[in-house]
C-alpha positions as CSV (number, residue, x, y, z in Angstrom):
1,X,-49.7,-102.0,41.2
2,X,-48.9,-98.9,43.1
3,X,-45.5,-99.8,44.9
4,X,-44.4,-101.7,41.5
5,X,-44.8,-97.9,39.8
6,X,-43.6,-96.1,42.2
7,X,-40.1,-98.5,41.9
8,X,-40.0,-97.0,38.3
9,X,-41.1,-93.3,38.7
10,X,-38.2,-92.8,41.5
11,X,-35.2,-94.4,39.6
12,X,-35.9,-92.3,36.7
13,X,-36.5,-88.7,38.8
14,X,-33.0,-89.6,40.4
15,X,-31.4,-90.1,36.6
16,X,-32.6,-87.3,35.4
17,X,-32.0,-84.9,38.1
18,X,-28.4,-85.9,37.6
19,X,-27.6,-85.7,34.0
20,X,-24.8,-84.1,33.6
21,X,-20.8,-85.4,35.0
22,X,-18.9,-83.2,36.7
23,X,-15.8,-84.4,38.1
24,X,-14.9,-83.2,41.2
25,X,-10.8,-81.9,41.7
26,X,-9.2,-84.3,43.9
27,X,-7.0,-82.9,46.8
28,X,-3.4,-83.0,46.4
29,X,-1.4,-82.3,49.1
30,X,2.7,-80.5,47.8
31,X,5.5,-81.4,48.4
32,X,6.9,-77.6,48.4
33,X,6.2,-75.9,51.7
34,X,4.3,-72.7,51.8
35,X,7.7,-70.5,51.8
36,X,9.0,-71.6,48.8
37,X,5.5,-71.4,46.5
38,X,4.9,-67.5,48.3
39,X,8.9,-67.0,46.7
40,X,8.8,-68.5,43.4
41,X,5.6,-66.5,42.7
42,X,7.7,-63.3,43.6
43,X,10.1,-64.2,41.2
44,X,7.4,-64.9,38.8
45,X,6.1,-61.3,39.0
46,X,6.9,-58.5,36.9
47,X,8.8,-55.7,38.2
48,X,7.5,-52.3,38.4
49,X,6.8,-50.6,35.1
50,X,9.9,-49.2,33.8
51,X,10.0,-45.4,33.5
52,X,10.3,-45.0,29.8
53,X,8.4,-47.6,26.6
54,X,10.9,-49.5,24.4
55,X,9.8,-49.7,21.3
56,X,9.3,-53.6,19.6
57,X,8.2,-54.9,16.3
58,X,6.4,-57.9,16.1
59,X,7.7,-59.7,13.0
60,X,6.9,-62.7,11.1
61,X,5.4,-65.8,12.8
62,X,5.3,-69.0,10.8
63,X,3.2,-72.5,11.7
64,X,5.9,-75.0,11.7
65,X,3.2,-77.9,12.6
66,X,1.2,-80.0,9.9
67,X,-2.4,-78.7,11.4
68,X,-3.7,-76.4,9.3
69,X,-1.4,-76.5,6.5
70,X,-2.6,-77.3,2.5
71,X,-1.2,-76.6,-0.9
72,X,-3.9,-73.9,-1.2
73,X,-1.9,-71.5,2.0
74,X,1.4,-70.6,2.2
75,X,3.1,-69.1,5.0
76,X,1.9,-65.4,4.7
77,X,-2.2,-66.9,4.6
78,X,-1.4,-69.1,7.2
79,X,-4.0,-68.4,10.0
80,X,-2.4,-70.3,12.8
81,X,0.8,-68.0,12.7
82,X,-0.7,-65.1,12.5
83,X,-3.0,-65.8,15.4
84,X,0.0,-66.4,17.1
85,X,1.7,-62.8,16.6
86,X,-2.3,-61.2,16.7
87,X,-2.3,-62.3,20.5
88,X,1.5,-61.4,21.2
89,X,0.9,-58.2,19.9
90,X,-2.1,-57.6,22.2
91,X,-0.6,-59.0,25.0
92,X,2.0,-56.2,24.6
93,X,0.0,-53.5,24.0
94,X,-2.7,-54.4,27.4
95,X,0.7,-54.9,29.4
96,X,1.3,-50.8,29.3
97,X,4.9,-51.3,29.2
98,X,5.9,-51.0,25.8
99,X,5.5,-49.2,22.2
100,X,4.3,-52.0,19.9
101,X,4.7,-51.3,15.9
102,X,3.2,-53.3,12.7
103,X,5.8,-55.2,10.6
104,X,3.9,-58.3,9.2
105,X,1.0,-56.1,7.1
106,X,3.7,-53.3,6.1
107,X,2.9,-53.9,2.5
108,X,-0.9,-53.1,3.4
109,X,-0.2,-50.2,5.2
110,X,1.9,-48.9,2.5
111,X,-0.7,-49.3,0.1
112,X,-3.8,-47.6,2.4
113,X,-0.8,-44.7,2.9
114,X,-0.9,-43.8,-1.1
115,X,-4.3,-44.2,-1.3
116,X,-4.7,-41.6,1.2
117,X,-2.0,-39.6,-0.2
118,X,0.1,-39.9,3.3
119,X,3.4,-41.5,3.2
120,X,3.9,-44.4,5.7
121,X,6.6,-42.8,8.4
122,X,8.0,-46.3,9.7
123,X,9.4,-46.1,13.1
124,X,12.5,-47.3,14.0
125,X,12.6,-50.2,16.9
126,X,14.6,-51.0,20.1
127,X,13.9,-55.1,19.2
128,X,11.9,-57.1,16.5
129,X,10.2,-60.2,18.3
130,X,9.9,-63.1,15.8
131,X,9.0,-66.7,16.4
132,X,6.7,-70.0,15.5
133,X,4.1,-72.4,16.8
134,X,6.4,-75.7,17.1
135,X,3.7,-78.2,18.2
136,X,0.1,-78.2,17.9
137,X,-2.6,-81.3,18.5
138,X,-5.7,-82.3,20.1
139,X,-7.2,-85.3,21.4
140,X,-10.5,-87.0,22.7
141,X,-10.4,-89.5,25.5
142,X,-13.6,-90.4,26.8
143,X,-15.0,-93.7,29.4
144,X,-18.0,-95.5,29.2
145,X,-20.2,-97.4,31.8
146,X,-23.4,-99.4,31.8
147,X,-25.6,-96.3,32.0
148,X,-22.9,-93.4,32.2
149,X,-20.4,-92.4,29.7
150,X,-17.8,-89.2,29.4
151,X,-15.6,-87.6,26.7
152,X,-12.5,-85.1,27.2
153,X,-11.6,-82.8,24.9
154,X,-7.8,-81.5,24.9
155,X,-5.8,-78.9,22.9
156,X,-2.2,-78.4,22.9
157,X,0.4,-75.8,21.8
158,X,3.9,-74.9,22.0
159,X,5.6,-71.1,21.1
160,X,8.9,-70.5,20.4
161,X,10.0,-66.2,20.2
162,X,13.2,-65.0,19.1
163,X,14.2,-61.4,20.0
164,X,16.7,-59.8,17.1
165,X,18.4,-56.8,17.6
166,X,17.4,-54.5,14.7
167,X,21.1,-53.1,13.8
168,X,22.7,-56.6,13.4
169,X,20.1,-59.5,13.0
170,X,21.5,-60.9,16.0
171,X,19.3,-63.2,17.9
172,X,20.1,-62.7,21.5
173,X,17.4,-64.9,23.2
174,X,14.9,-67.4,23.0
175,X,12.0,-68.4,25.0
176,X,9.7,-71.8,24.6
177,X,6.0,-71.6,26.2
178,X,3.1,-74.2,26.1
179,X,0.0,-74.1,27.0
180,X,-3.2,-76.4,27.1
181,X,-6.9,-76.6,27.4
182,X,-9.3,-79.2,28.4
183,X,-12.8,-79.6,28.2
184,X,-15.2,-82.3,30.1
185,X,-18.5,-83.7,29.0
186,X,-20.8,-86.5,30.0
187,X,-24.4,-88.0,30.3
188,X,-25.9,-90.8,32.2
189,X,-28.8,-92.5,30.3
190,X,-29.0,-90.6,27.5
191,X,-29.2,-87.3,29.5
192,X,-26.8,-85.0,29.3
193,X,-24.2,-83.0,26.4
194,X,-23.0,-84.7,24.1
195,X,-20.6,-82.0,22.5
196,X,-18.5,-82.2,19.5
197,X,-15.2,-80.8,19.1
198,X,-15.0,-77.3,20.2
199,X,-12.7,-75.2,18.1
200,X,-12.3,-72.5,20.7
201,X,-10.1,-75.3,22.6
202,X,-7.2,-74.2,19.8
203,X,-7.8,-70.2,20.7
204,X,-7.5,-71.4,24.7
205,X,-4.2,-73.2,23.8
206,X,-2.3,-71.2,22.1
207,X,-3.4,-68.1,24.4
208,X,-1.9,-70.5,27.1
209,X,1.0,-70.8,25.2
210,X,1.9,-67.3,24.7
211,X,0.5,-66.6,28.2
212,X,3.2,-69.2,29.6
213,X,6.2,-67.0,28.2
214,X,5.0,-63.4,28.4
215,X,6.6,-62.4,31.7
216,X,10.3,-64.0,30.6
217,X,10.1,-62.2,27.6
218,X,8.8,-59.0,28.8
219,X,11.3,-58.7,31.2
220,X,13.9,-59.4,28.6
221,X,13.0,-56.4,26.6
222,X,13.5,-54.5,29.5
223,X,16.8,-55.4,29.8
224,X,17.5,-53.5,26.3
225,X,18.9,-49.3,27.0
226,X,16.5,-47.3,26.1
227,X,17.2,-44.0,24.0
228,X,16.3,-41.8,22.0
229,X,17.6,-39.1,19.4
230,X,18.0,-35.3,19.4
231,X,15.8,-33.4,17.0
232,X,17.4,-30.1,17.3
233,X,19.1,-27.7,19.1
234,X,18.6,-24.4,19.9
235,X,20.5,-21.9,22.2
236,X,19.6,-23.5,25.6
237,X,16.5,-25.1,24.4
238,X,16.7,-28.5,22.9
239,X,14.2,-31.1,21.2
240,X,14.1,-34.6,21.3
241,X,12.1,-37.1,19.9
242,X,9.1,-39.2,22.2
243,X,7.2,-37.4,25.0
244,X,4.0,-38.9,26.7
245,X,3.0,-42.0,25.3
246,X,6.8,-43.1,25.7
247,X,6.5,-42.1,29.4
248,X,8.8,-38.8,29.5
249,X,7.1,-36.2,31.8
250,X,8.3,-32.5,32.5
251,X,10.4,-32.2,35.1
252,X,12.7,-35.4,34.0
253,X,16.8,-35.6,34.0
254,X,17.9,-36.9,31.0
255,X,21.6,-37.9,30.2
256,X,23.0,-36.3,27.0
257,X,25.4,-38.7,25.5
258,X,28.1,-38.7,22.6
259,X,28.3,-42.0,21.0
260,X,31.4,-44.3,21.1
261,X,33.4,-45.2,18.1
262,X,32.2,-48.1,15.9
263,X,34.9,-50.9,15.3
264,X,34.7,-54.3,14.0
265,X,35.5,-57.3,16.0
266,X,37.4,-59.6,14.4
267,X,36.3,-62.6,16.6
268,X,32.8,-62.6,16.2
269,X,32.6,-60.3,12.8
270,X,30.2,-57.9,14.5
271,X,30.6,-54.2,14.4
272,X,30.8,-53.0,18.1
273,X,29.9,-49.3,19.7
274,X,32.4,-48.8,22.2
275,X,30.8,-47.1,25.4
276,X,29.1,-43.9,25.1
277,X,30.2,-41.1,27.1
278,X,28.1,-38.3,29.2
279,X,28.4,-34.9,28.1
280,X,25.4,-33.0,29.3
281,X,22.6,-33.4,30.9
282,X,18.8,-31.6,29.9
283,X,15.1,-30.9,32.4
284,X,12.2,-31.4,29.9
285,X,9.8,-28.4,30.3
286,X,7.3,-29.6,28.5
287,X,5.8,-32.2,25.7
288,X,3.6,-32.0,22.3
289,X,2.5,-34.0,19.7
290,X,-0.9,-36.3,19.9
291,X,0.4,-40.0,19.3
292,X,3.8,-42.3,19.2
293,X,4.2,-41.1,15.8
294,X,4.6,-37.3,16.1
295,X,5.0,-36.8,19.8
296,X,8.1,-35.0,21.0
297,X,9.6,-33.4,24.4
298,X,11.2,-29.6,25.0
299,X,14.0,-29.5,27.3
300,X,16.4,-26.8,28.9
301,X,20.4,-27.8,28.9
302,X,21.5,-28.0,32.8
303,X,24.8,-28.8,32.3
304,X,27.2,-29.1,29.3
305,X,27.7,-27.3,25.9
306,X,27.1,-29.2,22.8
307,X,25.7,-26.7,20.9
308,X,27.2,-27.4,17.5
309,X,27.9,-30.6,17.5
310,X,26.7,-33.0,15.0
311,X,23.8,-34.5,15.9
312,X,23.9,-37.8,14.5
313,X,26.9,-38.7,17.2
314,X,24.6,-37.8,20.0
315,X,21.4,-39.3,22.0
316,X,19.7,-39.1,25.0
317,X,19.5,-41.6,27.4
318,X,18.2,-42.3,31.2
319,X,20.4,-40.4,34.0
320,X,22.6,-43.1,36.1
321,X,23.9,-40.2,38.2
């Protein structure tokens, strides 16, 4: 009676003692040698921060897939487009690297401005980042044994960004990324999880997604000249518009330069700037202002005279010289 008890009691100590599936990664051995991977992550990796913060706007995003999608949302209360731009937007702001402005709630912010009796001040950008989710699913696959069974849970999204320039509407590049997320559950003889969908697998994808074109987009925008504009001049002294937050310190060269004519291409229909020309250059002595919005910089003239001349022809630039 004994030894026939015993066959049960140590059957079902083993089951339950392993409940739950894991399944182990399998070793795969690549077919790029070590040399190659060590470079193409080099290429992967951001360059050093640039010294000074464009400035981008991150525009509309739109859910071109059917998930999500009813008669009762259109495609300003659509939550999957939105959720796009919400994690673009913070990407942008952690990276350190840029100036990132509010373009899809402008109405709202407009609205809280006259409430508070402040005017909204919109800031002009560098480049308005605008884009989609293209393709968006999930699926369950799952196996089942005579006393085991498992169930895999996987989410996956596809991004498409457009960069504009502000002054034309011309989009000058697009990026696609796609990301995915899986999650594994099992249970031998009734032990075990048996989960049901988990929403947060949509989150993980589209994070994925976005996280899969970040760095080719980031360092397109750095491609872009950065400037800015002359606030006034006086005497020797002359202000000009960002200081800290856009990464201008006291001590820095700046180029003073005289814009090139605008003409009209005939080809493409586009008006053109020919080249600006150098004229001066300033040392910023010192900054002021408390945010992005009211900063500014003082700086000394070191070489040139352009007192006089009309401002709106005239902005500073980074020093090649």
């Amino acid at each position: 009676m004994n030894n026939r008890l015993t066959y049960i009691l140590v059957p079902l100590a083993l089951l339950t003692g392993c409940a739950t599936v894991q399944k182990q990664p399998e070793a795969v051995e690549s077919s790029v040698s070590r040399e190659a991977q060590l470079e193409a992550q080099k290429q992967q990796a951001l360059p050093a921060k640039p010294k000074f913060k464009r400035k981008v706007a991150i525009g509309r995003f739109s859910n071109e897939t059917r998930y999500g999608r009813s008669l009762l949302r259109d495609d300003e209360n659509d939550p999957l487009g939105k959720q796009v731009s919400d994690i673009l937007a913070g990407r942008l702001v952690e990276s350190g690297r840029f100036l990132v402005f509010e373009r899809p709630d402008i109405n709202k912010l407009k609205a809280e401005g006259e409430l508070s009796g402040e005017a909204l001040d919109l800031v002009g950008v560098d480049t308005m980042i605008l884009g989609s989710l293209t393709e968006f699913g999930h699926s369950t696959t799952g196996k089942k044994g005579f006393m085991s069974s498992t169930k895999k849970q996987t989410a996956e999204a596809s991004v498409e960004l457009r960069l504009v320039d502000v002054k034309t509407g011309h989009i000058f590049f697009t990026a696609k990324g796609t990301g995915m997320a899986t999650v594994e559950a099992g249970e031998i003889a009734g032990y075990g999880s048996k989960a049901s969908y988990d929403a947060t697998l949509n989150d993980k994808a589209i994070d994925a997604a976005v996280s899969d074109v970040l760095n080719t987009l980031i360092r397109k925008l750095e491609e872009r000249e950065w400037r800015t504009d002359i606030l006034k001049i006086d005497g020797n002294q002359v202000f000009i518009s960002g200081g800290t937050h856009q990464g201008i310190k006291a001590g820095e060269v700046l180029a003073v330069m005289d814009r090139g004519e605008q003409v009209k291409s005939k080809q493409t229909g586009f008006g053109i700037e020919l080249p600006a020309s150098q004229i001066g250059k300033i040392e910023v002595v010192s900054t002021f202002g408390t945010s992005e919005s009211n900063e500014g910089s003082l700086a000394k003239v070191i070489d040139g005279d352009f007192a006089g001349t009309d401002l709106n022809t005239l902005f500073i630039a980074e020093r090649t010289e």
